[in-house]
Phi, psi and omega in degrees: 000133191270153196286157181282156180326127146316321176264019142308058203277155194299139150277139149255159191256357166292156185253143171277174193248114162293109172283320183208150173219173182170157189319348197251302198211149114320122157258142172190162187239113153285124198273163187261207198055049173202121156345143116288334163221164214271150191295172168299302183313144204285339187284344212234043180288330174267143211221178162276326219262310200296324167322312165327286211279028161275330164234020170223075186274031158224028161290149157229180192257108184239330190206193224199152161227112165313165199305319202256006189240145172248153178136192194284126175210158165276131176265104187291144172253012176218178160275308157338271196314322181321307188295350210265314186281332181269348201271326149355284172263035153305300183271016156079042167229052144269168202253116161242137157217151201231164180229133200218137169262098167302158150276150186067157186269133136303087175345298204262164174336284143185147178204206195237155200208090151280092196215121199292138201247150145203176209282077171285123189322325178299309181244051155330136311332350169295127175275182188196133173297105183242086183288351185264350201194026155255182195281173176262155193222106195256107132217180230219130184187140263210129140302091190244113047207146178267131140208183193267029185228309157272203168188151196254119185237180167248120155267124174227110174291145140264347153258161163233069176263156195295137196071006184337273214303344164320281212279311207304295187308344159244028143292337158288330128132048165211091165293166186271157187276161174067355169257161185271003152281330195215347157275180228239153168325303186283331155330292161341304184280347162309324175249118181270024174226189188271127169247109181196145182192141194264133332139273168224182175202137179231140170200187166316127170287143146321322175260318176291271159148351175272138186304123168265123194244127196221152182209143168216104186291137204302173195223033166221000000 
């Protein structure tokens, strides 16, 4: 069998899962290895979105999970709720957490890891820490569990740039495990997925005006 096309990115044949539904939005669990909206190239066309919308056709896209992470995310099913729910997260007031297995044990309990990201250009898709001209970047993280080569942690962005919780943990010096961007061989070699996964999301109903909170807990 012959290898697949370099621009070919990898997919799962996993199905999503509807956590909650209602006249407005979807809570679903995206599996990883699956796009959220479709890549450019015509092959990397199966998404989270386009799956959705063969049985949701007003569904749309308000916020994104890389390719290599699963969990939980909303989908708006109007336009209302899109703008009511994107404006959310705009002013940074959803609640997101995530559960990611590191290298090494953490030392401290828990704490926090600020550091401004911005896009390196060069190696595109990688981001990089940049203090005189990356953006600021806040997140926050908890210990639940010790072993003696890693450890589990709960994460909570307060930003959301893209590869944060990646880039942050490893400038902490415990990259998440299984990923191929930003950890070390051996980290790399610990997982055989990315292990990051998003946990819950809270925010405002669009309609209702009460807060909604949905968790889905990680399967590693």
């Amino acid at each position: 069998m012959p290898d697949q096309p370099p621009y070919l990115v990898p997919h799962s044949k996993e199905a999503i899962r509807i956590l909650y539904r209602d006249d407005d939005l979807l809570l679903v669990r995206k599996p990883d290895l699956l796009l959220s909206i479709p890549g450019r190239h015509p092959l990397n066309k199966d998404c989270l979105i386009t799956r959705l919308q063969q049985r949701y056709p007003s569904a749309s896209i308000v916020h994104r999970l890389d390719l290599d992470t699963s969990g939980i995310m909303v989908i708006p099913l109007n336009k209302p709720s899109h703008a009511h729910i994107s404006r959310q997260f705009q002013e940074r007031r959803v609640a997101k957490s995530y559960h990611a297995v590191v290298y090494g044990v953490v030392a401290a309990d828990s704490g926090e890891v600020e550091l401004p990201i911005r896009c390196d250009w060069e190696n595109r898709p990688l981001q990089m820490i940049d203090h005189e001209r990356g953006k600021y970047a806040l997140t926050r993280y908890t210990v639940l569990s010790r072993e003696h080569d890693r450890t589990r942690l709960l994460l909570q962005p307060v930003t959301g740039r893209s590869h944060q919780l990646r880039i942050h943990m490893r400038e902490l010096g415990h990259p998440i495990l299984g990923c191929d961007m930003y950890a070390h061989e051996e980290a790399l070699a610990m997982a055989d997925r990315l292990l990051l996964h998003a946990t819950t999301l809270g925010f405002e109903h669009p309609t209702t005006g009460e807060w909604l909170s949905g968790e889905c807990p990680p399967d590693f």
